[in-house]
FILUMKOL-129786 format. One record per residue (C-alpha): residue number from 0; residue in three letters; z negated, x, y negated. Coordinates in steps of 0.2 Angstrom, whole numbers, plus 5000, padded with zeros to 4 digits. Example, Ala and Ser with C-alpha at 12.3 -4.5 7.8 and 13.67 -1.06 7.14 Angstrom:
# FILUMKOL-129786
nr->0, rest->Ala, pz->4961, px->5062, py->5022
nr->1, rest->Ser, pz->4964, px->5068, py->5005
//
This chain:
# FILUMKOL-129786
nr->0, rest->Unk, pz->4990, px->5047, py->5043
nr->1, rest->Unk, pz->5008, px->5053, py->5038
nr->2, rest->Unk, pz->5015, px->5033, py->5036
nr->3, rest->Unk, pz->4999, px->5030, py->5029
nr->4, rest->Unk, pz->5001, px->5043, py->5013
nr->5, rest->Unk, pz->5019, px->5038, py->5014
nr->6, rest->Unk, pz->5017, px->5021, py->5006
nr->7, rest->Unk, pz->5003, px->5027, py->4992
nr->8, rest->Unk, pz->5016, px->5037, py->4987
nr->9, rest->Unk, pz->5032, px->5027, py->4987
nr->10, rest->Unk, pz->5022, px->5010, py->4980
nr->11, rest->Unk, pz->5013, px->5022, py->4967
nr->12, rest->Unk, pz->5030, px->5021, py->4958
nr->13, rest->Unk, pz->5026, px->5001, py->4955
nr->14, rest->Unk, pz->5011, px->5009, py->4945
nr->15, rest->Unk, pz->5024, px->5017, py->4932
nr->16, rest->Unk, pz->5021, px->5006, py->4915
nr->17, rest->Unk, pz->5038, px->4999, py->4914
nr->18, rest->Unk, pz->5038, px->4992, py->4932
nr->19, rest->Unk, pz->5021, px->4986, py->4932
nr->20, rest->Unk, pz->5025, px->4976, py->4918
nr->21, rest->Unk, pz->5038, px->4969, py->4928
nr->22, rest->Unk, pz->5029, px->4964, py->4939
nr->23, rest->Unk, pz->5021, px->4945, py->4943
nr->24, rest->Unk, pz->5003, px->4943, py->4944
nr->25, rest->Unk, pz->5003, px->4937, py->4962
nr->26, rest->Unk, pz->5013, px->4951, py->4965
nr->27, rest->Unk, pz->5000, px->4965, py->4957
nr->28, rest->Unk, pz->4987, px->4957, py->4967
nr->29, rest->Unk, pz->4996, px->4959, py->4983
nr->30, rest->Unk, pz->5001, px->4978, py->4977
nr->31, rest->Unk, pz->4983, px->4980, py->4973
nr->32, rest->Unk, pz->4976, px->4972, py->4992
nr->33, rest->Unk, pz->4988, px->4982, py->5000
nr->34, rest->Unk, pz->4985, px->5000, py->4992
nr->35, rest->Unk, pz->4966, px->4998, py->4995
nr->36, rest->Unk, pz->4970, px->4993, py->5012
nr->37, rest->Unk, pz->4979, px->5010, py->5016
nr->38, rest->Unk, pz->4964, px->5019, py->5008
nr->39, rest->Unk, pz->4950, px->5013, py->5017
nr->40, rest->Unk, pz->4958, px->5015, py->5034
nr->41, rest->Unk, pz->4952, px->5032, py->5037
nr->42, rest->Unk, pz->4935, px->5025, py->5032
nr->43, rest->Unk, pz->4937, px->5008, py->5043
nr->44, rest->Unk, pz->4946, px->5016, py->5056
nr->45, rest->Unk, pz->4942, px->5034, py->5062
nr->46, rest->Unk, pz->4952, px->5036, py->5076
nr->47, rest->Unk, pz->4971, px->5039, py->5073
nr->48, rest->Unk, pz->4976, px->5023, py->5085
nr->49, rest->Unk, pz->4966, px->5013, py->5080
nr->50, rest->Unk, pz->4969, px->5016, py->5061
nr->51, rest->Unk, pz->4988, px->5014, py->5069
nr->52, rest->Unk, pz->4983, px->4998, py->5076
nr->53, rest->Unk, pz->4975, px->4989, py->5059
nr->54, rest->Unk, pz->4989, px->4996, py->5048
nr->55, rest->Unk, pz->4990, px->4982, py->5031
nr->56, rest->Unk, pz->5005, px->4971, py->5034
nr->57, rest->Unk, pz->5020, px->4978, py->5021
nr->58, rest->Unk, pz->5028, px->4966, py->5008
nr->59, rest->Unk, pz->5047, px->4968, py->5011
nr->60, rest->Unk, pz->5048, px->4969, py->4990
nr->61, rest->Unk, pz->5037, px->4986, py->4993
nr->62, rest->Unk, pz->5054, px->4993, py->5000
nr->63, rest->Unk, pz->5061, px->4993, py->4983
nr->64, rest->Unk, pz->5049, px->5008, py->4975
//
């Protein structure tokens, strides 16, 4: 849960005007898939390992929130 509500809150940055702006299409989309990834894991998942286990795959560019 913790690494989990970790990136929501370091890629919610991306979701500041200027950045977003910044960013390509593409690279929305994937912002976007990856975000709603990380909320429906509780849902998808319920127990911790396996919600561990089916964690989205990061985009390295997501390190730069």
């Amino acid at each position: 849960k913790g690494i989990r509500l970790e990136w929501l809150n370091r890629t919610d940055a991306f979701y500041y005007s200027d950045r977003w702006a910044l960013l390509s299409s593409t690279h929305k989309g994937k912002l976007n898939t990856f975000r709603q990834a990380l909320r429906d894991l509780p849902q998808d998942h319920a127990e911790a390992n396996d919600a561990a286990d089916n964690m989205p795959e990061a985009e390295e560019w997501f390190m730069d929130a």
